[in-house]
DRENTORRO-689853 format. One record per residue: x negated, y, z of N, C-alpha, C in turn; residue in three letters. Coordinates in steps of 0.02 Angstrom, whole numbers, padded with zeros to 5 digits, always signed. Example, Ala and Ser with C-alpha at 12.3 -4.5 7.8 and 13.67 -1.06 7.14 Angstrom:
<rs>
-00660-00284+00390-00615-00225+00390-00660-00165+00390ALA/-00642-00112+00354-00684-00053+00357-00645+00002+00394SER/
</rs>
This chain:
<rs>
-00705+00572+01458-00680+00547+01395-00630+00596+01366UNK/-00607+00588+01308-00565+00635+01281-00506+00590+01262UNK/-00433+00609+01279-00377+00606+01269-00318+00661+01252UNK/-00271+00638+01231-00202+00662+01188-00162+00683+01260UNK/-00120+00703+01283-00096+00734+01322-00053+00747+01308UNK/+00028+00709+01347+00092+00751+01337+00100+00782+01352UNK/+00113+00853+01386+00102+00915+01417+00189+00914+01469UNK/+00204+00891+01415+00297+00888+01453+00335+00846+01381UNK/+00403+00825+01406+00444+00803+01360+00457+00856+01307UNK/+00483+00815+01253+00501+00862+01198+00477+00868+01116UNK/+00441+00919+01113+00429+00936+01048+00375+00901+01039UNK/+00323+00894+00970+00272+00861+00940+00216+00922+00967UNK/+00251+00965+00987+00190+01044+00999+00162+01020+01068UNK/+00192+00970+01098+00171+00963+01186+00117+00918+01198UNK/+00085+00920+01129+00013+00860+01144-00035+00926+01135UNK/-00081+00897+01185-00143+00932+01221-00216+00887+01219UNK/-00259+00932+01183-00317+00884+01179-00332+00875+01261UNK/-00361+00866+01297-00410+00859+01370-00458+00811+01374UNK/-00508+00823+01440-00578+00785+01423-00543+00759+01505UNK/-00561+00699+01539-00549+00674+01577-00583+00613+01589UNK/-00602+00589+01664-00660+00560+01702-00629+00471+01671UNK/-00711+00460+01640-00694+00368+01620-00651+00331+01666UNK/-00604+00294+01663-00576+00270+01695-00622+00201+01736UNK/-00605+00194+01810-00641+00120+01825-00598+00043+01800UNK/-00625+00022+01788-00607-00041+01795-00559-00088+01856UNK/-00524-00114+01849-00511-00136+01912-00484-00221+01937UNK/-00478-00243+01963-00476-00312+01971-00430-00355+01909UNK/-00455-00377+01865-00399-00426+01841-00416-00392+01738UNK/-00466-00322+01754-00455-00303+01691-00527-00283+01660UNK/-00514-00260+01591-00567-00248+01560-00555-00187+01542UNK/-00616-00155+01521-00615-00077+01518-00623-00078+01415UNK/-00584-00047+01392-00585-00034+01315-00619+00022+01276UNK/-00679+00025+01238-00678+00079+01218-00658+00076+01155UNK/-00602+00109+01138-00552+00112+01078-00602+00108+01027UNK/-00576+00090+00980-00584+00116+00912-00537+00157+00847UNK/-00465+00119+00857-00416+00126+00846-00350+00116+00862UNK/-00304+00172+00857-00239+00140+00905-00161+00185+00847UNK/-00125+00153+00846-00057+00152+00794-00023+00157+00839UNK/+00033+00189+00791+00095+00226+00818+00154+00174+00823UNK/+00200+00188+00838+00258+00145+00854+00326+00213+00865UNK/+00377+00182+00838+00414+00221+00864+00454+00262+00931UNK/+00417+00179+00981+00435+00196+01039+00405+00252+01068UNK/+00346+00246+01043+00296+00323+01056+00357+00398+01039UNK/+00385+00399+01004+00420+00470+00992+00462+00461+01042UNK/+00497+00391+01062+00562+00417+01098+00543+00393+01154UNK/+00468+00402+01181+00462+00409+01235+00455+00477+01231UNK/+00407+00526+01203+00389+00583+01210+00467+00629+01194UNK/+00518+00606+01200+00570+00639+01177+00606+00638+01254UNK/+00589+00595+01301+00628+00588+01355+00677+00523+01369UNK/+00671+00505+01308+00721+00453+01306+00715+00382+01365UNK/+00764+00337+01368+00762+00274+01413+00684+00244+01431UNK/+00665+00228+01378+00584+00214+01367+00540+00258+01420UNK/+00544+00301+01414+00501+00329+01462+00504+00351+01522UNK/+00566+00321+01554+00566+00311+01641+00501+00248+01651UNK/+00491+00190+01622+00442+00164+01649+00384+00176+01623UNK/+00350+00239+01618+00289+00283+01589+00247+00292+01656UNK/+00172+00267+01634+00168+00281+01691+00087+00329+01680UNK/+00082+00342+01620+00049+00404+01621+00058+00453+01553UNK/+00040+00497+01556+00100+00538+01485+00021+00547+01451UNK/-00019+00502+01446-00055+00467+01374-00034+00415+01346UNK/+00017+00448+01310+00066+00390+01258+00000+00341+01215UNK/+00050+00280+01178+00004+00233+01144+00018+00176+01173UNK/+00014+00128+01121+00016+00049+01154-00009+00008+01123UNK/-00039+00027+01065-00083-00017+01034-00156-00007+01030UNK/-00206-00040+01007-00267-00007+01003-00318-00086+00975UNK/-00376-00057+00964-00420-00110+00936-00480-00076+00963UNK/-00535-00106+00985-00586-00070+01023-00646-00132+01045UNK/-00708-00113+01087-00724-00153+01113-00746-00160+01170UNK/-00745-00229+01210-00764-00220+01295-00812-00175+01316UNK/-00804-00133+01343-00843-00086+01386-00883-00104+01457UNK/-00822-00141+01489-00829-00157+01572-00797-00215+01561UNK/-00804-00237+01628-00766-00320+01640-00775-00318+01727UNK/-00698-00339+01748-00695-00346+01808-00726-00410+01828UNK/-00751-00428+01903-00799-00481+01916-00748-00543+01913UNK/-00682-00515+01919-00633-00609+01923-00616-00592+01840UNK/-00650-00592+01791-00624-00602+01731-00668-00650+01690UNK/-00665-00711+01675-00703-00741+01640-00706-00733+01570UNK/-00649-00691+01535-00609-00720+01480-00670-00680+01412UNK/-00713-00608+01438-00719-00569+01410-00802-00541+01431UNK/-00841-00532+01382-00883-00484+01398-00908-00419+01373UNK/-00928-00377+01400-00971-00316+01369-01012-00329+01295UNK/-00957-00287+01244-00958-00315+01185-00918-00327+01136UNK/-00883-00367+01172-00834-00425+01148-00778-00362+01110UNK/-00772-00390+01036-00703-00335+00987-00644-00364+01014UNK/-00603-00323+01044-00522-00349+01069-00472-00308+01027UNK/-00417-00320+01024-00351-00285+01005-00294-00325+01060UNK/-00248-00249+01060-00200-00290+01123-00146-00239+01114UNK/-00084-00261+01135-00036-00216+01148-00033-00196+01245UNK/-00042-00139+01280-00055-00129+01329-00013-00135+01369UNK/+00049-00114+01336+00112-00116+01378+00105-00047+01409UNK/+00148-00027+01482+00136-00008+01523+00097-00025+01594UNK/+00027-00083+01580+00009-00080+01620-00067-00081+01626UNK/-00083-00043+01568-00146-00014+01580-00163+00051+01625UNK/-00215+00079+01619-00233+00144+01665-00210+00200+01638UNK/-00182+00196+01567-00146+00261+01536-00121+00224+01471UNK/-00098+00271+01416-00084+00234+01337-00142+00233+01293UNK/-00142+00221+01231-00206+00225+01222-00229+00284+01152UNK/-00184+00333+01151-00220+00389+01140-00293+00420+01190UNK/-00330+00385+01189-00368+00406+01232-00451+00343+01199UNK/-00508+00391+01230-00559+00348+01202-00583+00272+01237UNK/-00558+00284+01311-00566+00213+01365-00514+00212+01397UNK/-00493+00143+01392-00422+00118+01426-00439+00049+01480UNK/-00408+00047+01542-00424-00033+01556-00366-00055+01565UNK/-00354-00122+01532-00331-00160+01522-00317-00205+01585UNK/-00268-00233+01606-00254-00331+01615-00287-00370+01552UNK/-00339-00429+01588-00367-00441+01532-00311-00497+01497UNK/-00274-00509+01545-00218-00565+01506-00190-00523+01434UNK/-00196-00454+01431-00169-00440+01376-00202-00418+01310UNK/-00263-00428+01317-00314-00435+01278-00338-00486+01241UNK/-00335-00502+01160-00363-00538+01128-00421-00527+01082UNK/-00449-00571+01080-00510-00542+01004-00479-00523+00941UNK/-00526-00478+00935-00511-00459+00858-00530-00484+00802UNK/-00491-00511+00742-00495-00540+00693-00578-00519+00651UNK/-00607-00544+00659-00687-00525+00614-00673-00493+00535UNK/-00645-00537+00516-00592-00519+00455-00547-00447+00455UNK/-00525-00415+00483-00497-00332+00518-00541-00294+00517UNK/-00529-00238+00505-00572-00173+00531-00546-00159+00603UNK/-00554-00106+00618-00513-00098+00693-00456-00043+00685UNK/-00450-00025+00624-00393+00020+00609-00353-00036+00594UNK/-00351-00100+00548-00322-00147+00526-00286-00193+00584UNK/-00342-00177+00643-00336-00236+00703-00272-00208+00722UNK/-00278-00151+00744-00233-00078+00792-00170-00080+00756UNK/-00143-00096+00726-00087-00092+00652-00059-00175+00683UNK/-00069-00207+00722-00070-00280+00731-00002-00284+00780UNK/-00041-00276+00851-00013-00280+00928+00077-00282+00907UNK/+00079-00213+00925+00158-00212+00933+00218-00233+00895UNK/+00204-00218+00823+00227-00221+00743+00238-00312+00739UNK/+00171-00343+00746+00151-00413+00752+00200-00463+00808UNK/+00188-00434+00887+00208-00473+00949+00280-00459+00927UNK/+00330-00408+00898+00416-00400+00899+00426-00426+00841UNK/+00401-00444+00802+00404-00482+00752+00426-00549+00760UNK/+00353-00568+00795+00345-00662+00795+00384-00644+00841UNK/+00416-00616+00912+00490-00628+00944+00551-00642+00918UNK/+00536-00593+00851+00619-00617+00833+00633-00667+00772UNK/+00582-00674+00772+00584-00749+00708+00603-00805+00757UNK/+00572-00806+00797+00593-00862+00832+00643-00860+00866UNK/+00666-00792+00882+00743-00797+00894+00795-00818+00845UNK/+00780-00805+00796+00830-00848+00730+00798-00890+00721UNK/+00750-00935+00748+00726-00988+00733+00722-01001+00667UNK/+00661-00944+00632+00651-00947+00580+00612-01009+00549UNK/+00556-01040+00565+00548-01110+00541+00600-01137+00530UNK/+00658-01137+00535+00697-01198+00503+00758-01145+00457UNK/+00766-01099+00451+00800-01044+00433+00784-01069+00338UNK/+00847-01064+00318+00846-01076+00238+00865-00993+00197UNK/+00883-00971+00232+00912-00890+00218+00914-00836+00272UNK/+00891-00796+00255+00861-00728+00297+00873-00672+00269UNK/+00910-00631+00336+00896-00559+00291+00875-00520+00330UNK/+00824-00454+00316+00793-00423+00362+00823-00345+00347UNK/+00847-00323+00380+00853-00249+00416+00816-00201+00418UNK/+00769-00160+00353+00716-00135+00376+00662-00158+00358UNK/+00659-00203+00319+00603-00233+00285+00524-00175+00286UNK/+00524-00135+00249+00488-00089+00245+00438-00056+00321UNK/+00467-00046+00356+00434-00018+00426+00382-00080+00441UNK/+00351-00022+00519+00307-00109+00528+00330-00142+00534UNK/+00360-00166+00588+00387-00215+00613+00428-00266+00552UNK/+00455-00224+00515+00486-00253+00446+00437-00289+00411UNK/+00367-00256+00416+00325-00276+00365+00302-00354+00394UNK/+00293-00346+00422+00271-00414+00491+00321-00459+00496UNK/+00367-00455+00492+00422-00504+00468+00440-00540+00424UNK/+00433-00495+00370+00436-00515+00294+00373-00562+00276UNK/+00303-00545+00289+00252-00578+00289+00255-00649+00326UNK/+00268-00646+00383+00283-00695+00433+00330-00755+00406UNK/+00391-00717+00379+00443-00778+00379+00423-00805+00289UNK/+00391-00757+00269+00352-00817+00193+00296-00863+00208UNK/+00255-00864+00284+00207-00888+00287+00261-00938+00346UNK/+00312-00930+00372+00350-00993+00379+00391-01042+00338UNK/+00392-01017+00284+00433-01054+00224+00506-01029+00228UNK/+00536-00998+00239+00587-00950+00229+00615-00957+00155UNK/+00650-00992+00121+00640-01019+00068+00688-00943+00029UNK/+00734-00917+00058+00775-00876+00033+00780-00815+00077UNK/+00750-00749+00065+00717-00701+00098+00756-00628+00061UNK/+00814-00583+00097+00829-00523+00061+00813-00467+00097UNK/+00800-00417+00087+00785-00356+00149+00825-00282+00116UNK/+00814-00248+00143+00836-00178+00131+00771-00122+00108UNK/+00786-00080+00067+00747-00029+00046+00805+00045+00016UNK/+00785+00103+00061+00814+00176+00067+00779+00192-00012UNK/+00738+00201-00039+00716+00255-00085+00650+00196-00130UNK/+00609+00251-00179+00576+00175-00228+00493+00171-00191UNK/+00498+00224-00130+00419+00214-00115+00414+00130-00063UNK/+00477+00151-00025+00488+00075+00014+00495+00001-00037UNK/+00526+00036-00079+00543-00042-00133+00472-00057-00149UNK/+00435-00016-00198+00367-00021-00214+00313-00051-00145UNK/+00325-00043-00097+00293-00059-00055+00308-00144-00028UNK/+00382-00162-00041+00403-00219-00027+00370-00278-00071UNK/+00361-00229-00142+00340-00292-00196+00264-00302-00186UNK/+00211-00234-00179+00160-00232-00187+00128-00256-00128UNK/+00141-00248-00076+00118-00250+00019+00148-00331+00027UNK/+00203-00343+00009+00226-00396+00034+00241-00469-00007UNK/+00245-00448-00056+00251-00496-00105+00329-00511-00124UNK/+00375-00475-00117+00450-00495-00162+00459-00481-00209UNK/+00508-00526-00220+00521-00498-00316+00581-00461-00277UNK/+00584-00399-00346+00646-00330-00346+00705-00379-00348UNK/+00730-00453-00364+00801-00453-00358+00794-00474-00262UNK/+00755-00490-00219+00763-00492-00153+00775-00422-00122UNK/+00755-00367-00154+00770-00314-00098+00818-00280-00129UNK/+00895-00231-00092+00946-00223-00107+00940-00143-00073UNK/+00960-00100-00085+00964-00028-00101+01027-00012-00039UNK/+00993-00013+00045+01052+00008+00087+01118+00072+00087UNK/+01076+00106+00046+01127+00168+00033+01175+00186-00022UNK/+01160+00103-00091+01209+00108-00128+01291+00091-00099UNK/+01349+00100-00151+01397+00071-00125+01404+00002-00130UNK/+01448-00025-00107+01443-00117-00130+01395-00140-00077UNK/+01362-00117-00020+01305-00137+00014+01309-00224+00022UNK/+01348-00214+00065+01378-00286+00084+01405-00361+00012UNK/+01437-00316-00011+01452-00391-00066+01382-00408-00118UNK/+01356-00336-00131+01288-00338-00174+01246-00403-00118UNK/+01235-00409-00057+01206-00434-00011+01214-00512-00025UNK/+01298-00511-00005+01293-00580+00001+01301-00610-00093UNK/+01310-00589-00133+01300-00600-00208+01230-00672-00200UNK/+01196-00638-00142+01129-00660-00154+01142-00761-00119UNK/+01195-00746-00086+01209-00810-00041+01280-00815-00011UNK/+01331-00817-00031+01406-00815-00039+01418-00839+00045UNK/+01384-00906+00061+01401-00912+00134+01379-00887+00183UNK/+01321-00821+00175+01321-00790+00222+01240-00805+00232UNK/+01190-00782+00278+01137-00798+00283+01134-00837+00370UNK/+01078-00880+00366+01066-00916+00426+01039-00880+00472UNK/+01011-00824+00466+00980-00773+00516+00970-00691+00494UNK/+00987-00658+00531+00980-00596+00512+00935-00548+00595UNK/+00880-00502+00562+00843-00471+00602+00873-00407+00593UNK/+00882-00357+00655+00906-00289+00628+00860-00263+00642UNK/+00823-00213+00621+00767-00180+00629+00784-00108+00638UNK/+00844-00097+00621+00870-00002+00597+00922+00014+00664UNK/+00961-00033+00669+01021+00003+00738+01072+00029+00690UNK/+01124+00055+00716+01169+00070+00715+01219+00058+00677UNK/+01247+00078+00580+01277+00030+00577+01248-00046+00531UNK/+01190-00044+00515+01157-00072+00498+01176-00130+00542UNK/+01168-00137+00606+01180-00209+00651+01264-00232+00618UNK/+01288-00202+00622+01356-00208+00592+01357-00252+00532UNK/+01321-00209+00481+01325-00256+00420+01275-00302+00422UNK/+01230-00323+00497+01205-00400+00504+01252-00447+00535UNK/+01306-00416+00581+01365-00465+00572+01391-00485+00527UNK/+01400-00432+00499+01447-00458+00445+01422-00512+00395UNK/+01352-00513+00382+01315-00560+00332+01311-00600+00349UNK/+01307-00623+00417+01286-00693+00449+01334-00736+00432UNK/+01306-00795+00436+01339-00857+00381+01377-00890+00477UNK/+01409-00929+00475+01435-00989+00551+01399-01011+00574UNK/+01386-00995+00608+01327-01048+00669+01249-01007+00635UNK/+01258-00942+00628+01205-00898+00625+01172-00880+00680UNK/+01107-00845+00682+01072-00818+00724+01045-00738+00722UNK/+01064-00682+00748+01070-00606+00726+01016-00593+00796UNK/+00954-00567+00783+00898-00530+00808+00896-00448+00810UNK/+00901-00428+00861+00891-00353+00844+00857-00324+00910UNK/+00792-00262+00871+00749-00228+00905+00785-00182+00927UNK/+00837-00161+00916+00861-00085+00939+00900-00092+00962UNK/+01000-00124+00975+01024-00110+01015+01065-00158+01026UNK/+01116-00196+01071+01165-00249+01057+01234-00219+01021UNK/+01264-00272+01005+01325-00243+00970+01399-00209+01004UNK/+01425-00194+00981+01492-00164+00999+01535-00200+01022UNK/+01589-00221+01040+01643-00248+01046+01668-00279+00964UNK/+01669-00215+00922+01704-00271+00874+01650-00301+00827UNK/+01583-00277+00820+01539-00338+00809+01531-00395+00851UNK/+01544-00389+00903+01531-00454+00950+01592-00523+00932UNK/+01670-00485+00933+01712-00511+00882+01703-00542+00816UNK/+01670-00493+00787+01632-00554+00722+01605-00604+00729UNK/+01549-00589+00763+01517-00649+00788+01538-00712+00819UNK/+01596-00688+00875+01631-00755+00890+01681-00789+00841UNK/+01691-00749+00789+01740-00774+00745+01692-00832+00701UNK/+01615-00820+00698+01555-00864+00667+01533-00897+00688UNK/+01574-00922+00783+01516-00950+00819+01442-00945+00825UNK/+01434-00856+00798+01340-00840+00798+01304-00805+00877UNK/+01251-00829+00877+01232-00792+00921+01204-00735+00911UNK/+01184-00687+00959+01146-00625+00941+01110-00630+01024UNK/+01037-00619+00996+00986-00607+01034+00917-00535+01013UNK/+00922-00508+01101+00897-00434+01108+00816-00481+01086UNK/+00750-00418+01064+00701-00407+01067+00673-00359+01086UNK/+00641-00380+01143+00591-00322+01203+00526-00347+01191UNK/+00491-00323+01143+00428-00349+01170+00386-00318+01226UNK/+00410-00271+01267+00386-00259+01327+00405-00300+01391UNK/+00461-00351+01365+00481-00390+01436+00455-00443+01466UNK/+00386-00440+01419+00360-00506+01487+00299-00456+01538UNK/+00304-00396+01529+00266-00333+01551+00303-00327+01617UNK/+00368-00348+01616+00394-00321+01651+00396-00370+01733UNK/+00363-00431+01735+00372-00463+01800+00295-00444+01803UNK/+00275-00479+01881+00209-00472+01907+00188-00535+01904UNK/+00235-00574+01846+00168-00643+01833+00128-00631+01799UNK/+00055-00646+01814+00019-00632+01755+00013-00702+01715UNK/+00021-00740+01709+00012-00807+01696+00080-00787+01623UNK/+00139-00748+01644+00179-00731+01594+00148-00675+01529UNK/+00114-00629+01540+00070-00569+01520+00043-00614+01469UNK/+00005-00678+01482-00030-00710+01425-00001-00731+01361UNK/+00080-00724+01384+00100-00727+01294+00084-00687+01226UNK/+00065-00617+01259+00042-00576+01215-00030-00583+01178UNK/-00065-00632+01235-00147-00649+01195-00117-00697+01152UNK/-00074-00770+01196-00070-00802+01148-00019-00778+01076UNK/+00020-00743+01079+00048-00710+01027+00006-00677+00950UNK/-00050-00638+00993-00094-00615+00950-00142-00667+00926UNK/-00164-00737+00960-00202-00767+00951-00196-00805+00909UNK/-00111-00817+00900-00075-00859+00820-00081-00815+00769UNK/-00058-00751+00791-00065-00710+00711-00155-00700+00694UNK/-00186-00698+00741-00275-00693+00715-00290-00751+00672UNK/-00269-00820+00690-00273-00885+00656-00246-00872+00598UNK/-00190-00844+00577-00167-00821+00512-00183-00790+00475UNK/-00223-00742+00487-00267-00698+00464-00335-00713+00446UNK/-00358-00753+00481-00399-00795+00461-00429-00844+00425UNK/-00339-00900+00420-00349-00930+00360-00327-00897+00312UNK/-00319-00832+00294-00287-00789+00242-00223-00796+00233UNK/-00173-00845+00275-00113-00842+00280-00079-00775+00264UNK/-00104-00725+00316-00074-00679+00296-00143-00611+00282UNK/-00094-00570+00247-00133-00537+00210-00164-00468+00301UNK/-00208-00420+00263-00239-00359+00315-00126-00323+00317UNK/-00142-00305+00374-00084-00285+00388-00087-00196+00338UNK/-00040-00195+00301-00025-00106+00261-00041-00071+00330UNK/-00092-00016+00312-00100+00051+00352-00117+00108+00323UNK/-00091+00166+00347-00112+00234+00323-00163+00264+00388UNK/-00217+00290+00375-00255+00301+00428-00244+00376+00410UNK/-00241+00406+00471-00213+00493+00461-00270+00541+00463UNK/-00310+00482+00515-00381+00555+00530-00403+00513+00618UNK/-00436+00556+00608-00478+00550+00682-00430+00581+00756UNK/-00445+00547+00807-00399+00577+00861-00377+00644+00867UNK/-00341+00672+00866-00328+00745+00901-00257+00763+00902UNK/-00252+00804+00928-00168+00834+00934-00158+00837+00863UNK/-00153+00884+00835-00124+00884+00776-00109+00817+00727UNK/-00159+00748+00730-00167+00698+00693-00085+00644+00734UNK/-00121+00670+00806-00037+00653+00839+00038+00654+00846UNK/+00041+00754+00829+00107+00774+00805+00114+00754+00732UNK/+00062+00746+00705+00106+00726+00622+00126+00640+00616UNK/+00091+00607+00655+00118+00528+00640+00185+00519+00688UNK/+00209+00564+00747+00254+00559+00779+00327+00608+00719UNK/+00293+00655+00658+00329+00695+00631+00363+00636+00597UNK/+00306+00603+00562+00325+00542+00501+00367+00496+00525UNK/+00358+00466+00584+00394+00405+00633+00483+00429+00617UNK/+00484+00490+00623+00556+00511+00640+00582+00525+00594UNK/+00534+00540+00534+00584+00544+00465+00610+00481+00438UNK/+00575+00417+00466+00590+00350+00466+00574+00337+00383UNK/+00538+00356+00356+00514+00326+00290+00458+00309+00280UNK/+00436+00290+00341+00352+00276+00332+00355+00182+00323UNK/+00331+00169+00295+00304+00101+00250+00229+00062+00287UNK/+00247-00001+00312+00174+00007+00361+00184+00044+00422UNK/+00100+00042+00449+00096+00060+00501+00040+00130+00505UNK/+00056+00179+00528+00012+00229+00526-00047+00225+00597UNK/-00098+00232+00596-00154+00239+00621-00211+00304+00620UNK/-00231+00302+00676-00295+00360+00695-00345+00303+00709UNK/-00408+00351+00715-00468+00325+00715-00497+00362+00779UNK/-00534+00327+00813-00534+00351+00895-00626+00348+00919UNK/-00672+00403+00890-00711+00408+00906-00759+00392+00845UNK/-00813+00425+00819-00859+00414+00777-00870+00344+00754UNK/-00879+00296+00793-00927+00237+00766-00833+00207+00740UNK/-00790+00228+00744-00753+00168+00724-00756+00156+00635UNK/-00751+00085+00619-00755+00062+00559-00712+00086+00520UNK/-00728+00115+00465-00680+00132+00380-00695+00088+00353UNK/-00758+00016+00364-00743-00009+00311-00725-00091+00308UNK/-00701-00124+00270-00691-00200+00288-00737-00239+00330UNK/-00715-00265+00380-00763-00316+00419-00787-00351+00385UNK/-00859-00361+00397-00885-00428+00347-00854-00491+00386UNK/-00839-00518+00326-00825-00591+00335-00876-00655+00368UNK/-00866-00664+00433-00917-00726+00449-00952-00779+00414UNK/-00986-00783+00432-01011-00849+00392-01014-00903+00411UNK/-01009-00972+00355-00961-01000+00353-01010-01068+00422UNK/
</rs>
């Protein structure tokens, strides 16, 4: 099979095409042959050396993908030769899934939306599962005011979508420059007075203008001081979500001065015990957002498809990741037969 290859930590120059022996199958999993698989940021700061990639356990980065059953181990009922899946892999597949066959834990495998292409599917997993984590960490169903951190990125995008298809009745986010704004109104559906311009001055009072007591939940999506000014917005007896880092000492001070909580998002941490019975949150995770997608709840997830597998298609979506202005989710296409074009719709 042919795969992406980190060669060593470091630069975007250290990916290596190579051809390498199909992987077997092995008890508990299903064998994938990709179709498509999206980037994430964790992908750069693993290939950078960073924290993330002490638990690497093969330097074929990737964690998302859309593809279909290849193999099926004999204790797997769930799946057969055939069958369209999308999954986030975690670290515990046979490699990442820059690569054309991956096997899987089938616990972490769901079907793919008929409705998706498999570039559309692949754009899903990771963006999707840290999403629906942290809505429900601010216990967004009942949330009357929200503000998101990052609106724009995937994970942003998946949020924003999410918490209008929970009724989120009062929704503000952030946008750097007018390709992200344009993308907020057109991709997501806000009107321009919900999204607020992080790099003007006034950040903060322009913010709360929008809701004087503060908001009932805030997601940070960006880190650094961005989490800061989600303390600071949070309304008393708030709820503050963040993918990137916990707070400081004197944000944590804020917070107790609000009686708010603040809760981490890993969506790699149910990867991380040897229950597998735990692993199945990620099917069932994906299996709520497919239902959504389905009843058209929510819309095909925004993607830029870059090109077909190869090093170079690799170093440039890891180039884009890091300039941090990418909108959506960027995607490759992983082998000839994969679909460019809309899934036909089932019948009825």
């Amino acid at each position: 099979m042919r795969a992406i290859v980190l060669k060593a930590f470091g630069s975007v120059d250290h990916f290596a095409g190579v051809d390498l022996p199909i992987p077997e199958v092995r008890q508990g999993e299903v064998r994938v042959r990709v179709r498509a698989a999206s980037f994430n940021p964790v992908d750069s700061q693993i290939r950078k050396g960073l924290p993330e990639g002490r638990l690497v356990r093969s330097m074929i980065l990737g964690r998302d993908l859309s593809g279909s059953v290849d193999a099926v181990a004999e204790d797997v009922p769930d799946f057969k030769v055939g069958d369209e899946v999308f999954g986030y892999v975690c670290n515990l597949a046979s490699s990442g899934t820059y690569a054309e066959y991956v096997c899987v834990p089938a616990a972490l495998m769901a079907r793919k939306p008929a409705c998706l292409t498999h570039e559309q599917a692949a754009a899903v997993p990771v963006a999707g599962i840290t999403a629906s984590i942290a809505l429900g960490k601010v216990e967004a169903g009942r949330t009357r005011t929200l503000f998101i951190a990052g609106g724009a990125g995937g994970v942003g995008t998946f949020a924003t979508l999410l918490a209008r298809c929970l009724g989120v009745e009062n929704l503000v986010t952030t946008a750097g420059n007018a390709t992200s704004r344009a993308h907020l109104i057109e991709q997501c559906g806000l009107r321009g007075d919900q999204i607020i311009d992080y790099k003007a001055p006034g950040f903060i009072e322009r913010a709360l203008q929008r809701h004087r007591e503060g908001f009932d939940g805030a997601l940070d999506l960006v880190g650094g001081t961005m989490l800061s000014r989600c303390c600071a917005l949070l309304a008393v007896d708030g709820h503050l979500a963040s993918a990137t880092e916990a707070p400081g000492v004197d944000d944590f001070e804020v917070l107790f001065q609000k009686n708010a909580s603040f809760h981490s998002v890993g969506a790699n941490a149910y990867s991380l015990t040897e229950n597998r019975a735990t692993w199945r949150k990620y099917r069932d995770m994906l299996d709520a957002l497919s239902r959504q997608f389905v009843a058209g709840a929510l819309p095909p997830p925004p993607t830029r498809v870059l090109g077909e597998m190869s090093p170079e298609v690799v170093a440039q979506a890891h180039t884009l990741l890091e300039g941090h202005g990418v909108q959506g989710k960027l995607v490759m296409t992983v082998g000839a037969e994969a679909a460019r074009a809309p899934a036909p719709t089932p019948a009825d």
